[in-house]
VMD Tcl script that draws the C-alpha trace (Angstrom):
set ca {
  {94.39 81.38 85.76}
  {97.39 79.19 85.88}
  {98.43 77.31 81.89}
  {98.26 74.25 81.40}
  {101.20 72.30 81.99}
  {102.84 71.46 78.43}
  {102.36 67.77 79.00}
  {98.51 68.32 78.85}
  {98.71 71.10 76.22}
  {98.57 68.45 73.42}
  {95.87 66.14 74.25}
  {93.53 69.41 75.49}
  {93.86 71.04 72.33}
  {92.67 67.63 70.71}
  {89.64 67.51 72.61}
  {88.43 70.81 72.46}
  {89.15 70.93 68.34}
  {87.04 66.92 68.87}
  {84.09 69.33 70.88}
  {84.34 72.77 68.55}
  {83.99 69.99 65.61}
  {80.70 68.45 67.35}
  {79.09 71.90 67.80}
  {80.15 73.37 64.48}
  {78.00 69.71 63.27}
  {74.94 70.28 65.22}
  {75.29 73.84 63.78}
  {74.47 72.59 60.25}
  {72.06 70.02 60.82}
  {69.68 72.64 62.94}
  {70.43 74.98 59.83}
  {69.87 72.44 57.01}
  {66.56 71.08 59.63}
  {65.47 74.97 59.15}
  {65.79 75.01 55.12}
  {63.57 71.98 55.23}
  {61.03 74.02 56.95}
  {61.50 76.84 54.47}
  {63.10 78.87 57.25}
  {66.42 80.52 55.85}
  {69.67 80.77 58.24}
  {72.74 82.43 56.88}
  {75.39 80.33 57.85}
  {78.53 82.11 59.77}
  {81.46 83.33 57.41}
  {83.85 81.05 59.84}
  {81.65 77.98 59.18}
  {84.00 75.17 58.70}
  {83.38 74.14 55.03}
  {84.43 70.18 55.48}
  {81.44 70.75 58.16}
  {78.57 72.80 55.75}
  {79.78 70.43 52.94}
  {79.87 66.65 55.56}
  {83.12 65.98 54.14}
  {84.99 63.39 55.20}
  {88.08 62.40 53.88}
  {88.15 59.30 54.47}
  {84.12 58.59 53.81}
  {82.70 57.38 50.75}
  {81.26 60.27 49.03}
  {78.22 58.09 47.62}
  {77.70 56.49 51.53}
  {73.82 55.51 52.19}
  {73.01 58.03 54.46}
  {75.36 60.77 53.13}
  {74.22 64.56 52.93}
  {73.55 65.81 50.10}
  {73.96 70.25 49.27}
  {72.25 71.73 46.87}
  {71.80 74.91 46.71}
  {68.37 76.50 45.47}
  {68.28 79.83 42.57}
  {65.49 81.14 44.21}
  {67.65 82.02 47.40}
  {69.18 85.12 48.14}
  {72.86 85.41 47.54}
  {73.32 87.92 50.31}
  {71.93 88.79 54.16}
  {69.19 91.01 53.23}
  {69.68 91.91 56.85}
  {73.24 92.76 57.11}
  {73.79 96.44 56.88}
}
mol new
graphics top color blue
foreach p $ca { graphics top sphere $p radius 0.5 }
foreach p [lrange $ca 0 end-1] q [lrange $ca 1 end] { graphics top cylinder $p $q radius 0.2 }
display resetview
C-alpha cells in the first residue's frame, strides 16, 4: 500500500481523529440509551473521557441540552464478567 504523500498526511489525520471522535460519540449515547433501559454496558478502558464525560472546552457546562453523569451506588464497580 503506497503512504500518503506528506502534503496529505496532515489534513487525513484531521479527518480521521474528526470520524474516530464521531464514533467514540455514538458509542456513549447507545451506552447511556442502554442505562436508561436498565441494561448495563461497561464502557472500554480507552474510552475517551472528554467523550463519556460530553466535555467541551469551549461549551457552557450548564448549556440547555447538556448531558448530565451520574453515576448510581447500586452499580457494580467492576465487570462481573471479566475473568
Amino acid at each position: 500500500m503506497p503512504s500518503l504523500p506528506l502534503t496529505e498526511r496532515t489534513t487525513r489525520r484531521e479527518q480521521l481523529t474528526t470520524q474516530l471522535c464521531t464514533l467514540e460519540e455514538k458509542e456513549e449515547e447507545l451506552i447511556c440509551e442502554a442505562e436508561l433501559a436498565h441494561l448495563p454496558i461497561y464502557r472500554r478502558a480507552d474510552a475517551d473521557p472528554a467523550v463519556v464525560l460530553a466535555y467541551d472546552p469551549d461549551g457552557d457546562m450548564g448549556a440547555q441540552g447538556a448531558r448530565l453523569v451520574s453515576v448510581s451506588s447500586s452499580a457494580p464497580t467492576s465487570n462481573p464478567a471479566a475473568p
